[in-house]
C-alpha positions as CSV (number, residue, x, y, z in Angstrom):
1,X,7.6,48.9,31.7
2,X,5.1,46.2,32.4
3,X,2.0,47.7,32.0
4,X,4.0,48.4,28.3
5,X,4.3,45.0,27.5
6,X,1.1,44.3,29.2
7,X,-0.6,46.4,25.9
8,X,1.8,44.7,23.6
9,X,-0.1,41.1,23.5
10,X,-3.1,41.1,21.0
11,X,-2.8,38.2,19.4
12,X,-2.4,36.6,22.7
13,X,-6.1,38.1,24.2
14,X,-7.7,36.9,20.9
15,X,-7.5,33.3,22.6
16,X,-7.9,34.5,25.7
17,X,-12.0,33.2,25.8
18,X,-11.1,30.5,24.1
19,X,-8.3,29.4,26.6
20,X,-10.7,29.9,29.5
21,X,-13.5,28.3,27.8
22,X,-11.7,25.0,26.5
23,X,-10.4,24.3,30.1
24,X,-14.1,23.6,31.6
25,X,-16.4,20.6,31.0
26,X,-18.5,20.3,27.9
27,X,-21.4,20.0,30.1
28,X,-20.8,23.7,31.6
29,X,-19.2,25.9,28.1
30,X,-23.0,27.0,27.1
31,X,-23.9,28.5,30.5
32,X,-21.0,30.3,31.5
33,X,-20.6,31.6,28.1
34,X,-23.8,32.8,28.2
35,X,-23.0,35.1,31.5
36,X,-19.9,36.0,30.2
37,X,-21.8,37.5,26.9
38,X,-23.9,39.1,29.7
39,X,-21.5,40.3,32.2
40,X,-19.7,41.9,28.4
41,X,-22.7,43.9,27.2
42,X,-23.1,45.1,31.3
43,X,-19.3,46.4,30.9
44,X,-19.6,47.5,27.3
45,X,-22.2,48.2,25.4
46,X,-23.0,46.1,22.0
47,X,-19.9,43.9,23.7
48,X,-20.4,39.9,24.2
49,X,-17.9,37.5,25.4
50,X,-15.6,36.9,22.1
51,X,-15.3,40.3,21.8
52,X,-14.7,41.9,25.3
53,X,-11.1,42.9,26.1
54,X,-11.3,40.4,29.4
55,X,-7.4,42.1,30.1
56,X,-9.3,45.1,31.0
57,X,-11.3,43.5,33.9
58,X,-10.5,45.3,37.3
59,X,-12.2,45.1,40.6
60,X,-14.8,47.8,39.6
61,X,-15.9,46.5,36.9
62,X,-16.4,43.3,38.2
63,X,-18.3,45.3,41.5
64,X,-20.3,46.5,38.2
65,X,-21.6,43.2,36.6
66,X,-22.4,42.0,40.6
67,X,-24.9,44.9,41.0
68,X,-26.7,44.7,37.7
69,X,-27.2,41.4,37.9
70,X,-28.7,41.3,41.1
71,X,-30.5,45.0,40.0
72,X,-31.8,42.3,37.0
73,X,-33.4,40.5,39.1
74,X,-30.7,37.1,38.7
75,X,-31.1,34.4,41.3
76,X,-28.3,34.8,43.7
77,X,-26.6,31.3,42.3
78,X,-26.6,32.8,38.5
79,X,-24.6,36.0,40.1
80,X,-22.4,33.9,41.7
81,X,-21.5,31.8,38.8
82,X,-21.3,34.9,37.0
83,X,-18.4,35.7,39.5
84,X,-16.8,32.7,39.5
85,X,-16.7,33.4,35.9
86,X,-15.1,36.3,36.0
87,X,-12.4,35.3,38.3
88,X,-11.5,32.4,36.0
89,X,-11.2,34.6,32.8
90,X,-9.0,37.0,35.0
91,X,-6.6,33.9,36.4
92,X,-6.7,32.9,32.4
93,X,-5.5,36.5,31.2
94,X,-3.1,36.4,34.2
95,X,-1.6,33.4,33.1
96,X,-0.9,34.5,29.9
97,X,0.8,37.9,30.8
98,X,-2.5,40.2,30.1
99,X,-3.1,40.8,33.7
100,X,-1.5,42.2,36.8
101,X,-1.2,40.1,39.9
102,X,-2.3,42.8,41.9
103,X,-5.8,43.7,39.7
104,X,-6.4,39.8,39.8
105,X,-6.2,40.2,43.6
106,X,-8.6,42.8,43.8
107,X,-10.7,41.0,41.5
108,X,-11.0,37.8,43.8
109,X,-11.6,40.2,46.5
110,X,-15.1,40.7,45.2
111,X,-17.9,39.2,47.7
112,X,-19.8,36.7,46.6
113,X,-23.5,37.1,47.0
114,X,-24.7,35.6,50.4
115,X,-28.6,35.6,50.4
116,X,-31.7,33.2,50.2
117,X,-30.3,30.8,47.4
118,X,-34.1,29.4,47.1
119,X,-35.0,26.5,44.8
120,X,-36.6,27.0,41.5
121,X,-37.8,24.8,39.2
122,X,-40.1,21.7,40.4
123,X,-40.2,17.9,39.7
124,X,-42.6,16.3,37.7
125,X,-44.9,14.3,39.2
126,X,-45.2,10.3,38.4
127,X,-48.3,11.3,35.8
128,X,-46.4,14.0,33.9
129,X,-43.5,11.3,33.2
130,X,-46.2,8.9,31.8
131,X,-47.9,11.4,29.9
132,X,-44.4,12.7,28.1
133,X,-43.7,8.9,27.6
134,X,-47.1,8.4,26.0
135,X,-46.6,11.5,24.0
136,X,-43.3,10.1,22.5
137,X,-44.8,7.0,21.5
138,X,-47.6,8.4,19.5
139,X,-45.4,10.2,16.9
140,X,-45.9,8.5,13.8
141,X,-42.4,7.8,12.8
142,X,-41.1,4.5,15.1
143,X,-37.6,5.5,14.9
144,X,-38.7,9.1,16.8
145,X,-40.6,7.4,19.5
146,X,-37.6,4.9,20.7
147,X,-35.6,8.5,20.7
148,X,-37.7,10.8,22.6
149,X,-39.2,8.0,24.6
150,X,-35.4,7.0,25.7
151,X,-34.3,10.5,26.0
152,X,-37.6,11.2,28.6
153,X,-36.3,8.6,30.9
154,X,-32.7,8.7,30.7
155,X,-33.5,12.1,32.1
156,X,-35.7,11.4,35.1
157,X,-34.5,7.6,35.5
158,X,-30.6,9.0,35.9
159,X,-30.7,12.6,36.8
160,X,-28.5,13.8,33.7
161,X,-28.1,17.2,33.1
162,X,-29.0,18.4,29.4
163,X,-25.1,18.9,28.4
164,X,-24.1,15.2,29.8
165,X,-27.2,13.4,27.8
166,X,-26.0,15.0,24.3
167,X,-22.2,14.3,25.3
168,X,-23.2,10.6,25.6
169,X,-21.1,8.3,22.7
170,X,-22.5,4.6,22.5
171,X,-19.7,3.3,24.4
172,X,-21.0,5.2,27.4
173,X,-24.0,2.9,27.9
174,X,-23.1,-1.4,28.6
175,X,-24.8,-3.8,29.8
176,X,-27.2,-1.0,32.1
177,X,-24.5,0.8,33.4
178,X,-24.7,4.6,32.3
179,X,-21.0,6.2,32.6
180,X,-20.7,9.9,32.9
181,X,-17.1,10.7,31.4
182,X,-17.0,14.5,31.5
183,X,-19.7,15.4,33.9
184,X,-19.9,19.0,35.7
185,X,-16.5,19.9,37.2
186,X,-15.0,16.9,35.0
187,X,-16.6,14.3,37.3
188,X,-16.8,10.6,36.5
189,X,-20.0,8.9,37.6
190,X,-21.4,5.4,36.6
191,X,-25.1,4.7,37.1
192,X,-27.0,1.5,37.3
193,X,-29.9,2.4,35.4
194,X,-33.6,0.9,36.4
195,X,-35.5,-2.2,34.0
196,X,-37.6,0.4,32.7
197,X,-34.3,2.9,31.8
198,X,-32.6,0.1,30.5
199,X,-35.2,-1.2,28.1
200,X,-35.6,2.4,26.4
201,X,-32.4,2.7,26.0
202,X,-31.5,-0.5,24.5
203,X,-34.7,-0.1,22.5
204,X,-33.6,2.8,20.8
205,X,-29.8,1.6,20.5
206,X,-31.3,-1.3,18.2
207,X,-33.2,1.0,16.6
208,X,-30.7,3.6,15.7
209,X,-28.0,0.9,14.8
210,X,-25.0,2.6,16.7
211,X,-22.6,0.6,17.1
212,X,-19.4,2.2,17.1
213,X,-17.8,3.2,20.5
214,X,-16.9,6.8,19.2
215,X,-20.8,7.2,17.9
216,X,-23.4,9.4,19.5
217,X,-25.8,7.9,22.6
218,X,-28.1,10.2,20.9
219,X,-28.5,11.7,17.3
220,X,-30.5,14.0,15.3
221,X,-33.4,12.6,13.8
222,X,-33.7,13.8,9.6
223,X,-37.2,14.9,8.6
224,X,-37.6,11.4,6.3
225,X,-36.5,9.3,9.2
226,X,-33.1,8.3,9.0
227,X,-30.9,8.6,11.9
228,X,-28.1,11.5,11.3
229,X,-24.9,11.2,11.8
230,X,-24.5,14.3,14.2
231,X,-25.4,14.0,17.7
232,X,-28.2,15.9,19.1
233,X,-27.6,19.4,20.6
234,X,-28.9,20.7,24.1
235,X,-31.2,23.1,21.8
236,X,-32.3,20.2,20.2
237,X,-33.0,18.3,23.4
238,X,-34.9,21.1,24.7
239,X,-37.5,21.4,21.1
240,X,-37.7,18.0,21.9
241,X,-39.0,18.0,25.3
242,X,-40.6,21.6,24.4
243,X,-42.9,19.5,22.1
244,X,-43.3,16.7,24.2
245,X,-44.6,18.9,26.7
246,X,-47.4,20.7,24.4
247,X,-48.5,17.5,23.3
248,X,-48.9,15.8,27.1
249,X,-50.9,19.0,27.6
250,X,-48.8,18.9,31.3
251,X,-47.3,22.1,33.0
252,X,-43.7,23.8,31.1
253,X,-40.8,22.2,32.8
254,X,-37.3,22.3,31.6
255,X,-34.6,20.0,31.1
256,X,-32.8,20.4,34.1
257,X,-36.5,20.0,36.5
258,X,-36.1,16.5,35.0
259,X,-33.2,16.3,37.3
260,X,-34.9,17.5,39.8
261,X,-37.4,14.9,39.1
262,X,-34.5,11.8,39.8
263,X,-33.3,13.0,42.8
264,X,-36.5,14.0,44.7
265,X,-37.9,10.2,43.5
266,X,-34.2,8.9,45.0
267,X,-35.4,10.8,48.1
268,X,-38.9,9.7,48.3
269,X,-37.6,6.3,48.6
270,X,-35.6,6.7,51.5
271,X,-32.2,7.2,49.8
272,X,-29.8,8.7,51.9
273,X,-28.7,11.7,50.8
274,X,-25.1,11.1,50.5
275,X,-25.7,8.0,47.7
276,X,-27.9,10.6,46.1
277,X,-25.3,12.8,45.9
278,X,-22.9,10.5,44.2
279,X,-25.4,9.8,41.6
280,X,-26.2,13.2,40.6
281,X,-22.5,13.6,40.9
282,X,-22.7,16.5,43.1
283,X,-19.5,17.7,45.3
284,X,-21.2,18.8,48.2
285,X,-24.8,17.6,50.0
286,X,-26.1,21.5,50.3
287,X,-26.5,21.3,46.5
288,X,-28.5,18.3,46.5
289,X,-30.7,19.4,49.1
290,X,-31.8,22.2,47.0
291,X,-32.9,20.0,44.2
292,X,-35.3,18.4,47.1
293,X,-38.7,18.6,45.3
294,X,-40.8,17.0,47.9
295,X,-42.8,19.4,49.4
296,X,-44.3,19.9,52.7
297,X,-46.7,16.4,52.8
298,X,-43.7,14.5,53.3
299,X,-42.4,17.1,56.6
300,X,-46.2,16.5,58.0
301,X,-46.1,13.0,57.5
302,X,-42.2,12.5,59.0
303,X,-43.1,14.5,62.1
304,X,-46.3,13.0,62.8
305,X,-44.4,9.5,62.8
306,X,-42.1,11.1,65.6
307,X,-42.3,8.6,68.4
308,X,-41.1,10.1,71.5
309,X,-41.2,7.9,74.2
């Protein structure tokens, strides 16, 4: 009788993504998205996320996405986000009658990958940052080099991720405190932005003309020079550094090393790990450590200040 009903709820599972999907922060919709489309097309061919019958999901099939991800060659943090994905679509179709108690239980019951979650990515060195500064001053259009030139150290000068920066609205920004409203997880975090941060900012607030609360930190730019009234996309924001980069002739990066780039410089400075948590807005210390850029120089040089007597 209920696995009758159970099949008797399609217009219910049409909303089912979107129900899981529209709980979550802005700043984290794009990414697990993306794995769910993957995770969709491992379970069913030609299949992506929208179109996946997520009441369907069972402990094997979940078992099935975990070992052709990691087969793919997906760092161990990707496949468990993956999970953690999964689990939340199947608590979302359990809520809404689609799903067994007992299949979501076996679900959950799915190991997590344990294994070397080893950093990637890098931080930019001191250079690079001035090189993708003076690269976003020499476009030819003024309006462009306030933009990208606010945009470059927003990034490394407050850690943002890519999502946050194009989630900014000018209200967000006062007097050089930068507040994060919907960061990662829904966390609130309000950063005291640096004299250098500060001034770009402003610069290219003045420049722009937003003054409206409700408006964008950060629009699209139109091809004649006028500021749009859309705000700028995290596609956009990676063009943007994407061309920054060619024309600085410096190494690829992407958006999030720029991260990387604030909190190893927080580090470098003596920061105590714990305040550089806060202002990355991370929940726990064993995630910040991993964005720890600084290489082994600084490990020689610590211990060979080791006075032991």
């Amino acid at each position: 009788m209920r696995r009758a009903a159970l099949r008797q709820v399609s217009p219910v599972v049409e909303t089912m993504l979107d129900a899981y999907i529209s709980g979550l922060a802005p700043s984290g919709r794009r990414g697990i998205t993306s794995l769910l489309n993957r995770s969709a097309s491992i379970l069913k061919r030609g299949a992506d996320a929208a179109s996946y019958p997520w009441e369907q999901l069972s402990f094997a099939a979940v078992a099935k996405v975990r070992a052709a991800l990691l087969d793919g060659g997906y760092a161990v943090s990707s496949v468990n986000m993956a999970l953690s994905a999964l689990r939340g679509i199947a608590q979302t179709a359990f809520n809404l009658n689609c799903l067994e108690a007992d299949t979501l239980a076996r679900i959950r019951a799915v190991k997590r990958v344990n294994g070397d979650n080893q950093r990637k990515g890098r931080a930019l060195s001191r250079e690079e940052v001035r090189a993708l500064v003076q690269a976003a001053k020499r476009h030819p259009q003024r309006i462009r080099c306030c933009r990208d030139v606010a945009i470059v150290m927003a990034l490394c000068g407050a850690g943002l991720r890519a999502g946050e920066l194009v989630s900014l609205e000018r209200r967000d920004y006062d007097n050089g405190i930068l507040t994060v409203r919907q960061g990662k997880g829904r966390k609130y975090r309000e950063i005291h932005v640096a004299a250098a941060v500060d001034k770009a900012i402003r610069a290219w607030i003045t420049a722009s003309g937003a003054k409206e609360a409700g408006d964008a930190l950060f629009n699209r730019i139109q091809r004649n020079g006028r500021v749009a009234s859309q705000p700028l996309t995290t596609t956009g924001l990676t063009g943007i550094l994407e061309q920054l980069q060619q024309n600085s002739g410096i190494a690829r990066f992407t958006p999030h090393d720029m991260r990387r780039t604030f909190i190893t410089r927080l580090l470098e400075q003596g920061v105590d790990i714990n305040t550089v948590r806060q202002l990355a807005g991370h929940s726990d210390i064993s995630t910040t450590t991993r964005y720890d850029c600084r290489g082994d120089k600084v490990k020689v040089r610590a211990s060979r200040r080791i006075q032991c007597y």
